[in-house]
N, C-alpha and C positions, 0 to 999 in steps of 0.2 A: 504493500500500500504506500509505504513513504518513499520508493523507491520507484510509482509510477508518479506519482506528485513531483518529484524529483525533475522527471524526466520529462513532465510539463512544463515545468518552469523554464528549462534550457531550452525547448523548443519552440517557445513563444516567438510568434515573428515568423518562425520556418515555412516555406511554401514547396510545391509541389514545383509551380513556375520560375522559383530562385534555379540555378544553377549552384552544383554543388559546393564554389568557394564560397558564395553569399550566403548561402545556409552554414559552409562553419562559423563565418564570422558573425552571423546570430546567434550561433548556441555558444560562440565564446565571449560574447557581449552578456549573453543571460546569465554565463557560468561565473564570469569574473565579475559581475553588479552581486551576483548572489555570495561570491562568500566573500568579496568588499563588504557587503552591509552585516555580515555574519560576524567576520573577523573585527570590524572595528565597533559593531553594538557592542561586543559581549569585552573588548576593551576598554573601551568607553564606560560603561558600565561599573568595570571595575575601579577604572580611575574613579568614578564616583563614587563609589563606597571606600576609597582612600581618602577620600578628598583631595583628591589634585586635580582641582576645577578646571583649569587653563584646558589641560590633557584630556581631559574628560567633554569638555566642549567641543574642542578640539575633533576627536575620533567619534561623536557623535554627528558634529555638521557633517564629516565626510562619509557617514553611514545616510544622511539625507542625498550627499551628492550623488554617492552611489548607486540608490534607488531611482534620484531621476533621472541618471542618465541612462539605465536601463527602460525606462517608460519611453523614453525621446521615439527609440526607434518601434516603439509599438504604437505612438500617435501619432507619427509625423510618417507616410508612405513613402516609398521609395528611398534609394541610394542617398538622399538630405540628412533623413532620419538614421539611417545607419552612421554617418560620417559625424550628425552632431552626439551620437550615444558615443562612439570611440573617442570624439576629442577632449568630450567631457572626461569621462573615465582615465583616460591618461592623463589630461590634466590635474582631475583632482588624484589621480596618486602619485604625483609626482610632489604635486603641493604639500599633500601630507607626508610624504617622504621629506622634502624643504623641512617642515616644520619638525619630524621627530629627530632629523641630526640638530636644531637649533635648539631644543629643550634637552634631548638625550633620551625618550621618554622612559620607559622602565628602568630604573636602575642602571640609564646610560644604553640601553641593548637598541636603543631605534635606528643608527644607523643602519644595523644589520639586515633592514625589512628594503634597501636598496637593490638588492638583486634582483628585486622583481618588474625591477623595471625595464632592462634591454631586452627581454622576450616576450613584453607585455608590448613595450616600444613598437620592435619589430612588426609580430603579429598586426596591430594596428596599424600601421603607419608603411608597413613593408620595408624594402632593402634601405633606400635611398631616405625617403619620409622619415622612415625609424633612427635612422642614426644621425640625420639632423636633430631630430627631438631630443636624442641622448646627449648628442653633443651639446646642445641648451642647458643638459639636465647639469652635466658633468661639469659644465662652466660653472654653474650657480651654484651647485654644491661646494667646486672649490673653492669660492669667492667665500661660500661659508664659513669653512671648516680653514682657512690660512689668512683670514681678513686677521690683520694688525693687532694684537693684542687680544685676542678671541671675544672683538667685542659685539660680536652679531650674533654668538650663541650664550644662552643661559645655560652650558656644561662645561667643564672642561676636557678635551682628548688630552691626549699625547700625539707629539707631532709624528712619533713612527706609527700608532695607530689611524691617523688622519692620512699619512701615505701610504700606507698598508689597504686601507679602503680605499683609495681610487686603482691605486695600480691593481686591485683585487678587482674591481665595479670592471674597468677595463680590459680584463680578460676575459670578465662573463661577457660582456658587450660583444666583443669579439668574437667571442663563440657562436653567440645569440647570433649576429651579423651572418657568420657564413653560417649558419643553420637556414637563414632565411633566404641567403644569396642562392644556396644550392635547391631549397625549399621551391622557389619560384623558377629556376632556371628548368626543373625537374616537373613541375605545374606545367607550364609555358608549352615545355618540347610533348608533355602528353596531351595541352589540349590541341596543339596544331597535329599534332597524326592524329588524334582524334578526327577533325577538321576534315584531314584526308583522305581520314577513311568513311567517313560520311558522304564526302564529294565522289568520293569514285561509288558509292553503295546508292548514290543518284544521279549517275551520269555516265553516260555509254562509252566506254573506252575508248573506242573507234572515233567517233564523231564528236564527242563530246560535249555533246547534246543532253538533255536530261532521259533517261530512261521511264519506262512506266511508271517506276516507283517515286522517281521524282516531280514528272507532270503531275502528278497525285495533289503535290502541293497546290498547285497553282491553279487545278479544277476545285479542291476546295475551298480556294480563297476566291472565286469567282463565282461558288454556291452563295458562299456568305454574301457574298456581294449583292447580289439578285436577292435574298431575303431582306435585305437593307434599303434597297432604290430599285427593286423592283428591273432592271434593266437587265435586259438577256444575253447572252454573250454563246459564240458559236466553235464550234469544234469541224474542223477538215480534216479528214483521212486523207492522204496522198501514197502511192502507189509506183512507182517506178518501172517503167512499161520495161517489158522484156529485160529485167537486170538479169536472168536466170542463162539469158543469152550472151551475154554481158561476158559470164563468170566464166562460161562455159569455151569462150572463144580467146579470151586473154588472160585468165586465171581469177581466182580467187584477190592473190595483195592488188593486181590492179583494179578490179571489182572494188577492195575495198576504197584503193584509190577515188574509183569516182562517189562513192556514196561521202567520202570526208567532201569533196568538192560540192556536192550536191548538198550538202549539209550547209558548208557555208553559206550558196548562193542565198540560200533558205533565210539564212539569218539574217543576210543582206538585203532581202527585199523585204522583211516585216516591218512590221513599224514598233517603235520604241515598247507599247505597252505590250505588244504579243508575244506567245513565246510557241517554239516549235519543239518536241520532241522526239526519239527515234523510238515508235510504237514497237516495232519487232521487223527482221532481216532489214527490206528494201522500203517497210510503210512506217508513214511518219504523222504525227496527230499534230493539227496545229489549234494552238486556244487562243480567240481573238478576243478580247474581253468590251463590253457593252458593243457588242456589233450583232445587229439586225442579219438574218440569214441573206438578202440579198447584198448588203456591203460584204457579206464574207463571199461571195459568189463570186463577185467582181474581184476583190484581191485576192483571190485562189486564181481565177484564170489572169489576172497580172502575174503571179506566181511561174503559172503555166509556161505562158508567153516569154518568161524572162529564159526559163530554164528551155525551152523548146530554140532559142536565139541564141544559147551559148554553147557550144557543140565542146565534149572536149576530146584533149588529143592522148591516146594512149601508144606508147611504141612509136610516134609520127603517124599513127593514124587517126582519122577525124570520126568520132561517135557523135551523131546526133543521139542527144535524150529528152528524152519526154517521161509524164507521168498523169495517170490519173487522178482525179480527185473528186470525194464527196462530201458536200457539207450539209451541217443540221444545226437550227438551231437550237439551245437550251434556253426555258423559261419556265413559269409556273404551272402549263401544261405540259410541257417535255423537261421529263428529268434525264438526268446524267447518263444513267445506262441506257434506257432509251432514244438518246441522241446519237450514241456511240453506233447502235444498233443501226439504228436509221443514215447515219454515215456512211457504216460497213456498205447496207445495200446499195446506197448508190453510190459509191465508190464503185463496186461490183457492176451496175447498170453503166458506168462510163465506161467501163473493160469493154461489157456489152457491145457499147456504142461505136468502137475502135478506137479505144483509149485516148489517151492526149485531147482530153475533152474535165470539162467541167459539170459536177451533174449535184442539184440539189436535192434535200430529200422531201421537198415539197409536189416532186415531178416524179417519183413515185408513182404515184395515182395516175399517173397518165397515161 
């Protein structure tokens, strides 16, 4: 039971839609407010039943600061709320660290609660961020702990104990530093193959075009869209007139040759919003977003035309190409798979017709 309580508390903030480094930095924003206000109540507290007011005030405000900067990033949304929880929190323990080398607090031991600051730093602030803030820290502490006659602290050190704690604070720093340096370089290289292998898991090798899995994206975001503003958007199947001829006559790498070619032309004549994908072998799906079935008619056979005008040359010899194509549109009486379907046929119906033709699926019925 106190150990699922526990484990709400740290997760407070967490989402589903974070990315996995924004969810730790949540649960170590929830982890370090929670035992900040633990460790310094139940100190505070004590200084109060000693009577050492000053100290006890003291680690009390900083058990206030520590609960709100934990709240910050549970009222405030987004990446704001995150950055004002961490600067608070570093700040006030840095503050209270300031304050218990100038009082000494237990029995002289407060310097000793400094360690926690270069990996507290870090974590927060990262490589570069973090060891700025240390170096702020480390200045101010010296200015403390060797200002003129120790008149800025109500303790006395010894001066090998006051070198002893920086040259000690600076090796944890140090550590802390390349903990973080190799921490992010090691993040960094696995979200970019990450990346990579995402990109090739949506986009066709060959052509590098987005594959079915990928178009996937962009027909669902053009579902949403049409539930939004109601505007239809249409899908073309294209078809590659006799590539099988193609393959059969100059090989397979040239074959692939012309379908990378054929791919580009593709990308070259769409226009900025559209996108075109490599359906399966030689047929390709293009998604034009708020276009009425006959604007996609007309730039499918612009399409046609452009690729039926650019012949290309394999070995020095000259291939005319062509391709069929059928278009459909989608809207609130034609869904998705439906449209596809209604594509496929008259894609099929241009083949009919002697390819290299343009065929709607409104003409069907004809």
């Amino acid at each position: 039971m106190i150990f699922e309580i526990l484990r709400r508390l740290v997760k407070q903030g967490c989402s589903d839609q974070f990315n996995e480094e924004t969810n730790r930095k949540i649960v170590v924003i929830n982890l370090f407010a929670f035992v900040g206000v633990s460790i310094t109540l139940v100190l505070g507290l004590r200084a109060l039943t000693a009577n050492d007011y000053p100290l006890s005030l003291t680690l009390l405000f900083a058990t206030t600061l520590f609960g709100v900067s934990q709240q910050l990033h549970l009222r405030i949304d987004g990446a704001v709320g995150r950055i004002l929880s961490m600067n608070l929190l570093l700040t006030c323990l840095m503050g209270l660290m300031a304050i218990l080398i100038v009082t000494g607090g237990e029995s002289g031991t407060g310097p000793l609660w400094i360690y926690i600051v270069p990996p507290v730093a870090m974590f927060f602030g990262g490589f570069r961020r973090g060891l700025m803030s240390i170096f702020g820290f480390t200045l101010l502490i010296s200015v403390l702990l060797f200002f003129p006659d120790g008149r800025l602290l109500m303790t006395n050190y010894t001066f090998e104990f006051k070198t002893r704690l920086i040259y000690s604070f600076m090796t944890v720093t140090f550590l802390s530093a390349f903990y973080e340096y190799s921490r992010q370089r090691t993040f960094e290289t696995l979200q970019r193959l990450s990346e990579q292998f995402e990109q090739q898991a949506l986009h066709d090798p060959l052509t590098r075009l987005p594959n079915r899995r990928g178009i996937q994206q962009h027909l669902s975001f053009e579902l949403a869209r049409i539930d939004r503003n109601g505007r239809p958007f249409s899908v073309v199947l294209a078809d590659i007139d006799h590539f099988k001829s193609i393959n059969d006559t100059y090989g397979h790498d040239n074959g692939d040759n012309v379908l990378t070619r054929i791919s580009k032309l593709f990308v070259q004549r769409l226009r900025r919003q559209d996108q075109v994908a490599r359906w399966g072998g030689e047929e390709f799906l293009f998604v034009l977003p708020e276009t009425p079935e006959n604007n996609a008619v007309m730039l499918a056979d612009k399409i046609r035309q452009t690729l039926a005008q650019n012949p290309i040359l394999l070995d020095g010899k000259r291939i005319d190409i062509s391709a069929s194509f059928g278009v459909c549109e989608v809207n609130a009486d034609v869904e998705l798979d439906r449209a596809l379907s209604l594509a496929d046929k008259a894609l099929y119906k241009a083949k009919s017709m002697g390819r290299n033709c343009v065929v709607a699926a409104t003409q069907l019925s004809d």
